[in-house]
N, C-alpha and C positions, 0 to 999 in steps of 0.2 A: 504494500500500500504506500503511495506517496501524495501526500496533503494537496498538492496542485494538479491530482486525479492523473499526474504521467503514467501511470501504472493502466490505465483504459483508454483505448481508442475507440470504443464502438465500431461500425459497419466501416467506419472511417480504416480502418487499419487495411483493408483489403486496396484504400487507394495508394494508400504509401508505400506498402511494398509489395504489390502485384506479382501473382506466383507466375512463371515462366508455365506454358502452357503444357508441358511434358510432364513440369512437377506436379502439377495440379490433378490431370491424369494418371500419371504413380500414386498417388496421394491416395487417391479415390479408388483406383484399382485394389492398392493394399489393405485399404480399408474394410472391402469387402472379403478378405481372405483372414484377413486379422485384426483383430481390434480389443484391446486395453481397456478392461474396464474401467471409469474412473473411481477411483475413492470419494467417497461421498462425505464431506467435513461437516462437522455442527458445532455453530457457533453463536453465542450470545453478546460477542465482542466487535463493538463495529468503529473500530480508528476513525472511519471517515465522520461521522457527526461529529468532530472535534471543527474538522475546516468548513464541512457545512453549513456546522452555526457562525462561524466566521464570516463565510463568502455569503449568508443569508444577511446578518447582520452588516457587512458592508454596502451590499445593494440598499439597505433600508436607509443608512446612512447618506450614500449618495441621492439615495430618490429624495429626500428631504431635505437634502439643501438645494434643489431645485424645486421645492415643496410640491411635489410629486404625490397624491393622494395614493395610498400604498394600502391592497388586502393584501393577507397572506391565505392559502388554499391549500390542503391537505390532498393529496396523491392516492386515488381511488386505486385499487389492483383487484383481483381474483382471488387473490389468497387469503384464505380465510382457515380457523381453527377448525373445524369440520372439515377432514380431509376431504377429499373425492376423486378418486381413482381418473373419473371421465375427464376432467382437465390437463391432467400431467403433460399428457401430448402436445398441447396446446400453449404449453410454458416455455416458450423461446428461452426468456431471461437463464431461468432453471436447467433446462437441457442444453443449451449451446455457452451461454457467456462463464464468469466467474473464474474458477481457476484455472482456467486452460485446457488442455487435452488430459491432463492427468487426473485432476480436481474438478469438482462442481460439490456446490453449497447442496445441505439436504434443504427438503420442503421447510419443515422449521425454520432455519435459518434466515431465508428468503422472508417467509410471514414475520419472524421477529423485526428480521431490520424492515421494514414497510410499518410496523408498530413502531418501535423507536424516533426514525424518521421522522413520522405524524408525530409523534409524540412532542418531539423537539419543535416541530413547526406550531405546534399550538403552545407551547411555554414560551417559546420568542413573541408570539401574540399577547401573550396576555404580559409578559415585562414589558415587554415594548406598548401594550395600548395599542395595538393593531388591529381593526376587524378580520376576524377569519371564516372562512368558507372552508367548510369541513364535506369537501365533496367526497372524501371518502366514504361516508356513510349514509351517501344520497344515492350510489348505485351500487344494485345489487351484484353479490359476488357470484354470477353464474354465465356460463358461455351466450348465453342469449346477449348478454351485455358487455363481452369482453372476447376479443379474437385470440388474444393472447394476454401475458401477465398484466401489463397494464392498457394495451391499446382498446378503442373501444368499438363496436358494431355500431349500427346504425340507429340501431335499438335506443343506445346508451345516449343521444342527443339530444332529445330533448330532455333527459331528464340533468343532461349535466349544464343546458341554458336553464332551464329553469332555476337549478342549485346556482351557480355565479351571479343570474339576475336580480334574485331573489335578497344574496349576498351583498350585492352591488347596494341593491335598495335599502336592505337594514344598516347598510352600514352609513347610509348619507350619502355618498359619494355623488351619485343624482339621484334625482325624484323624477316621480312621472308625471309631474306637473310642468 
């Protein structure tokens, strides 16, 4: 882990170092002949909310001395304590990201930090005096509403305008007058 997130590239990494097209075909061939299980780690330790609150608390910073009218908003996902088998496939974050080829985080670990996360986004609100939109707990945690770990179906739209406008409204920011 490293505080300024060097340790992740997202989808981004395939543009920085693009496999040679032989490798990529090995890769994939081998793959089907052999493949490593990964170890499955479980953790309740998450370094990064250290810079999060950080890099949260600087944005809030900046927007206000531009006096920038500032919610903060909790991060909906799928995981929830009630396992369910039917989703797993559906868990990008879970099956592909995390620690590499070797490593991937269990189900647990995933739902903790998505808990902690919110967690910390709603303590920054309420020190800070910030309205928050707690959209995590405006959609529902099941595939009808979620493609994957956190992105959403089509389903999931109006009820996530509603949740923001709603938000927007209690908090002052405008009115509908």
């Amino acid at each position: 882990y490293q505080d300024d997130y060097g340790h992740f590239y997202g989808p981004i990494k395939e543009i920085i170092k693009p496999p040679q097209f032989h490798s990529f075909i090995w890769e994939k061939f081998k793959h089907i002949w052999y493949h490593e299980k990964r170890e499955i780690i479980t953790t309740n330790t998450f370094p990064g909310l250290i810079s999060f609150k950080r890099n949260i608390n600087t944005l809030i910073d900046l927007a206000e001395k531009d006096s920038i009218k500032i919610i903060l908003m909790t991060q909906p996902s799928i995981y929830k304590k009630e396992y369910d088998k039917k989703i797993l496939p559906h868990l990008k974050m879970l099956n592909t990201e995390a620690f590499g080829k070797k490593a991937k985080w269990s189900y647990e670990s995933v739902l903790n930090g998505f808990i902690k996360y919110n967690l910390l986004i709603k303590q920054i609100s309420a020190e800070r005096n910030i309205p928050l939109i707690d959209l995590e707990s405006k959609i529902p945690k099941t595939l009808k509403y979620f493609i994957d770990d956190v992105h959403y179906t089509d389903s999931s739209f109006d009820l996530v305008a509603k949740g923001v406008t709603g938000g927007i409204l209690k908090a002052g920011i405008i009115s509908t007058e």
